[in-house]
C-alpha positions as CSV (number, residue, x, y, z in Angstrom):
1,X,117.6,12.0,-76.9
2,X,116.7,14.7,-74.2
3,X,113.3,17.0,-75.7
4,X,114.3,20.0,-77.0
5,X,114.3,22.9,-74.5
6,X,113.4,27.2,-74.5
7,X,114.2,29.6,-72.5
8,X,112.1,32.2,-72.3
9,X,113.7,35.6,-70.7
10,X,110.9,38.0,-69.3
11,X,108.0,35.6,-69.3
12,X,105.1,36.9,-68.4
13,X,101.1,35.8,-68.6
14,X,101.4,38.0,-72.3
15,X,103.5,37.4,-75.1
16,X,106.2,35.6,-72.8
17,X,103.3,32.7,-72.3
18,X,101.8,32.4,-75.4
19,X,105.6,31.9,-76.7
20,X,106.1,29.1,-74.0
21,X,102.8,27.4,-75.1
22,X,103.6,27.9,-78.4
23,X,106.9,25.4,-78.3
24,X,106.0,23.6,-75.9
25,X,103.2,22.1,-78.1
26,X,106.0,21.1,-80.3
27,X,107.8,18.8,-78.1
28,X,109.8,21.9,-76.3
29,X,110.8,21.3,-72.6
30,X,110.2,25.1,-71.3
31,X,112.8,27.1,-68.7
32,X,110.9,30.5,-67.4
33,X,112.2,33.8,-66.1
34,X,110.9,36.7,-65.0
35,X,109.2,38.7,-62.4
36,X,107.1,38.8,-60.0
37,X,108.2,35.7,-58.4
38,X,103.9,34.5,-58.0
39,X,103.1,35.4,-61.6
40,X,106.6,33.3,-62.6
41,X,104.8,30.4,-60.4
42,X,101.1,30.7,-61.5
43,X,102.5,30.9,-65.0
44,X,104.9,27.4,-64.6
45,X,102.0,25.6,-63.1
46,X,99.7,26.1,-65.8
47,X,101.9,25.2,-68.5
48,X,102.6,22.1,-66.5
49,X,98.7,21.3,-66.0
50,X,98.7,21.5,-69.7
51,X,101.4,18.7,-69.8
52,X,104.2,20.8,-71.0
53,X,107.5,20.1,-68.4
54,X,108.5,23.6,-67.1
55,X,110.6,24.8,-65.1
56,X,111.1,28.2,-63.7
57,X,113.4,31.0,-61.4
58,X,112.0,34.1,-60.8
59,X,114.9,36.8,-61.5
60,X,115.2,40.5,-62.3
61,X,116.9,40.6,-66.1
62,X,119.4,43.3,-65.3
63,X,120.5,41.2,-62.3
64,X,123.3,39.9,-64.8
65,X,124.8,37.4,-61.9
66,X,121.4,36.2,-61.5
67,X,120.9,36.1,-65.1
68,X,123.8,33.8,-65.9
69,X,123.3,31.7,-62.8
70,X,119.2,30.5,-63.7
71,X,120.4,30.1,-67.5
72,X,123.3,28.2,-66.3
73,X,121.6,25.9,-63.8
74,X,118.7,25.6,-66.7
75,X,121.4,24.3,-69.4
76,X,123.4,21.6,-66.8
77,X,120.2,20.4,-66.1
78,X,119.4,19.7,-70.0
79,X,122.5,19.2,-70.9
80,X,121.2,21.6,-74.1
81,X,119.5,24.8,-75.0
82,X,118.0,25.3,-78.3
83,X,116.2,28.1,-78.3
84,X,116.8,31.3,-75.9
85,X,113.9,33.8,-76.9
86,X,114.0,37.6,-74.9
87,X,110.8,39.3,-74.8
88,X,110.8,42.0,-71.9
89,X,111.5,46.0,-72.5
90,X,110.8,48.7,-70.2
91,X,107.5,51.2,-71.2
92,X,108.6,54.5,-69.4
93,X,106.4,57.5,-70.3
94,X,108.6,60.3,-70.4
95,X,109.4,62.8,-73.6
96,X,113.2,63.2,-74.7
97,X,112.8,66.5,-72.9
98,X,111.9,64.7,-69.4
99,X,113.8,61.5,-69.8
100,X,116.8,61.5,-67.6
101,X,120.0,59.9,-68.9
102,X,120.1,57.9,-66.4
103,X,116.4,56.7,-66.6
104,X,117.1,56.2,-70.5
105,X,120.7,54.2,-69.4
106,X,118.2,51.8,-67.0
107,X,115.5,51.2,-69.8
108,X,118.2,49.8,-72.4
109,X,120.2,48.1,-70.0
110,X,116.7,46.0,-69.3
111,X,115.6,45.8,-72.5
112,X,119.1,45.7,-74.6
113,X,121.6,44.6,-72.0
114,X,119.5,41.5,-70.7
115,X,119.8,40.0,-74.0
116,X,123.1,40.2,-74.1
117,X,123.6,38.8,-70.6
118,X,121.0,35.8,-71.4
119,X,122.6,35.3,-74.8
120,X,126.5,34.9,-73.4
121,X,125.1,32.6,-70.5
122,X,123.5,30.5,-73.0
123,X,126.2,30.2,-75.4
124,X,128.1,27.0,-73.6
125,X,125.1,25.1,-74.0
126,X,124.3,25.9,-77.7
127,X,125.0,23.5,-80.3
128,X,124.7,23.6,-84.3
129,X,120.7,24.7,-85.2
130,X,120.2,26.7,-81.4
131,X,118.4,29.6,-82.1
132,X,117.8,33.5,-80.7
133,X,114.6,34.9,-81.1
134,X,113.3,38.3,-79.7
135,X,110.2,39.8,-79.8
136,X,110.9,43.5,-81.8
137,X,108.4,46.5,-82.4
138,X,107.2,48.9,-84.6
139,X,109.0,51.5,-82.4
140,X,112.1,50.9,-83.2
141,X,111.4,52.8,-86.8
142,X,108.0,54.7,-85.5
143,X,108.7,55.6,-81.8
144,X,106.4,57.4,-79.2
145,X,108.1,60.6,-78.4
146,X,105.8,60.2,-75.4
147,X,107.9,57.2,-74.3
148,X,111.1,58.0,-76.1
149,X,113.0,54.8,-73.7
150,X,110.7,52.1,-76.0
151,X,112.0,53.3,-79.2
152,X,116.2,53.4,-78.3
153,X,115.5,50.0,-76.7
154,X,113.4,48.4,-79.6
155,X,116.3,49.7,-82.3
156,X,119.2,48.6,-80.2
157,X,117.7,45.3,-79.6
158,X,117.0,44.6,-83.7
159,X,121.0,45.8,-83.9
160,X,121.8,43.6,-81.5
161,X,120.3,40.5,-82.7
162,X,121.8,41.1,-86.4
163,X,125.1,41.5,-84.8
164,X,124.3,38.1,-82.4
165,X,123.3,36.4,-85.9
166,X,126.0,37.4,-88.0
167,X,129.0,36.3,-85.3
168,X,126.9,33.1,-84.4
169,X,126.0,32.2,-88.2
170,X,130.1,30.2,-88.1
171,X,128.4,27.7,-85.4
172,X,125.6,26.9,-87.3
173,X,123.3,29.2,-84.2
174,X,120.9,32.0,-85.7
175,X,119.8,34.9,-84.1
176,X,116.4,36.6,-85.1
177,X,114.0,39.2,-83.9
178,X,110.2,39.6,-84.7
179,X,109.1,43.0,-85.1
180,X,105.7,43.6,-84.3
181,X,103.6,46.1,-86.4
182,X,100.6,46.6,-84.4
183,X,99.7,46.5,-80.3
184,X,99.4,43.5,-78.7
185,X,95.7,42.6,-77.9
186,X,93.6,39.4,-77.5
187,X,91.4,38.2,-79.9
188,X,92.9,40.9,-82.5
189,X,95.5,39.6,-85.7
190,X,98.1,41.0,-83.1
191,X,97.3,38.3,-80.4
192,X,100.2,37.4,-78.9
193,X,99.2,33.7,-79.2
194,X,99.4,35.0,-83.4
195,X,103.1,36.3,-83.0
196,X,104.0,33.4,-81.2
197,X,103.5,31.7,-84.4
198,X,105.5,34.3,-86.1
199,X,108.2,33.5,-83.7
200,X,107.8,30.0,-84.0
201,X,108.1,30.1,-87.7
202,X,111.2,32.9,-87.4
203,X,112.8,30.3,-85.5
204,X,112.7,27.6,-88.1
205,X,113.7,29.4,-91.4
206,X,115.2,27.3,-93.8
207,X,119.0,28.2,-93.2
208,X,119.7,29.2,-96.8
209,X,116.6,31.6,-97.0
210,X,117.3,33.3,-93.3
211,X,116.2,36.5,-92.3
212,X,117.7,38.2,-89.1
213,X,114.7,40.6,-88.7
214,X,111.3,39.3,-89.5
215,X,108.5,41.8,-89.6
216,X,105.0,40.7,-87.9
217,X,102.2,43.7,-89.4
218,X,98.8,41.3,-88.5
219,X,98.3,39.4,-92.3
220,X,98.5,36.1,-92.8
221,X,102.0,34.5,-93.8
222,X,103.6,38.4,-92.3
């Protein structure tokens, strides 16, 4: 049998990295996207100096044709995908009273839509136990009014993912999001390389215990 194999959709040298490393250790054959297109590279080649097989297309997330094309070419060439995880969101700082509807309309189609794009390409090459995992926030309850795009994105992306679990659930393919309680910063209890974990474990719920949201607040066993 063929390794396992991720897809991770706006991977980046943050969270996006540390969620690549963190299933690749398990035996996980890793598929990258994201942008920039030398980040994407510097990124692929370390995992593969640390002997994890990665691959990698460098793509912008609300290209949808683009989208379906790298997840498509990812899941011919494995023949599988097992776990699709979506990390990116757009930070724009701009009050409700500044934000344009059209700025807000490009946020969530980044942050929202891509999942939904990267979740329909995947589909044909998800089998019974295939996963969705997404990396949530705190500001989807507790927004920044100061960057009012964060929170709509963060709240329609925990909606999405229930809905994505709930019409998946009949195939045996759970959908999940991690919301994270805290900033993201190295060496803290919110290192990304900690959520990761979180994510890791979120991913590999026993079936008849699963949660679709899983919150991440920094404490042991969160």
């Amino acid at each position: 049998m063929s390794n396992p194999v991720i897809v991770v959709v706006g991977a980046g040298p943050g969270m996006g990295a540390s969620v690549a490393r963190r299933f690749g250790r398990e035996g996980y054959d890793v598929a990258l996207i994201g942008l920039p297109a030398d980040q994407l590279d510097e990124l692929g080649k370390t995992l593969q100096g640390e002997g994890i097989t990665t691959g990698w297309t460098a793509v912008d997330v609300v290209d949808q044709e683009g989208m379906r094309a790298a997840i498509t070419r990812f899941g011919d060439h494995a023949h599988r995908i097992d776990v699709l995880h979506f990390n990116p969101s757009a930070f724009r700082q701009k009050d409700p009273l500044t934000l344009a509807v059209d700025e807000l309309l490009e946020d969530v189609a980044l942050g929202v839509g891509g999942l939904l794009t990267a979740v329909q390409a995947a589909r044909p090459f998800m089998s019974e136990g295939a996963r969705v995992t997404a990396t949530g926030s705190m500001a989807a309850d507790e927004p920044w009014h100061e960057a009012a795009s964060l929170g709509v994105q963060k709240a329609g992306l925990r909606n999405l993912v229930r809905s994505l679990d709930r019409t998946l659930e009949p195939h045996g393919i759970r959908a999940v999001s991690v919301t994270v309680r805290g900033t993201l910063k190295r060496g803290t209890p919110f290192d990304p390389d900690l959520i990761a974990d979180a994510i890791f474990a979120a991913a590999h719920q026993p079936e008849d215990s699963w949660r679709a949201e899983v919150p991440y607040d920094g404490t042991e066993g969160s």
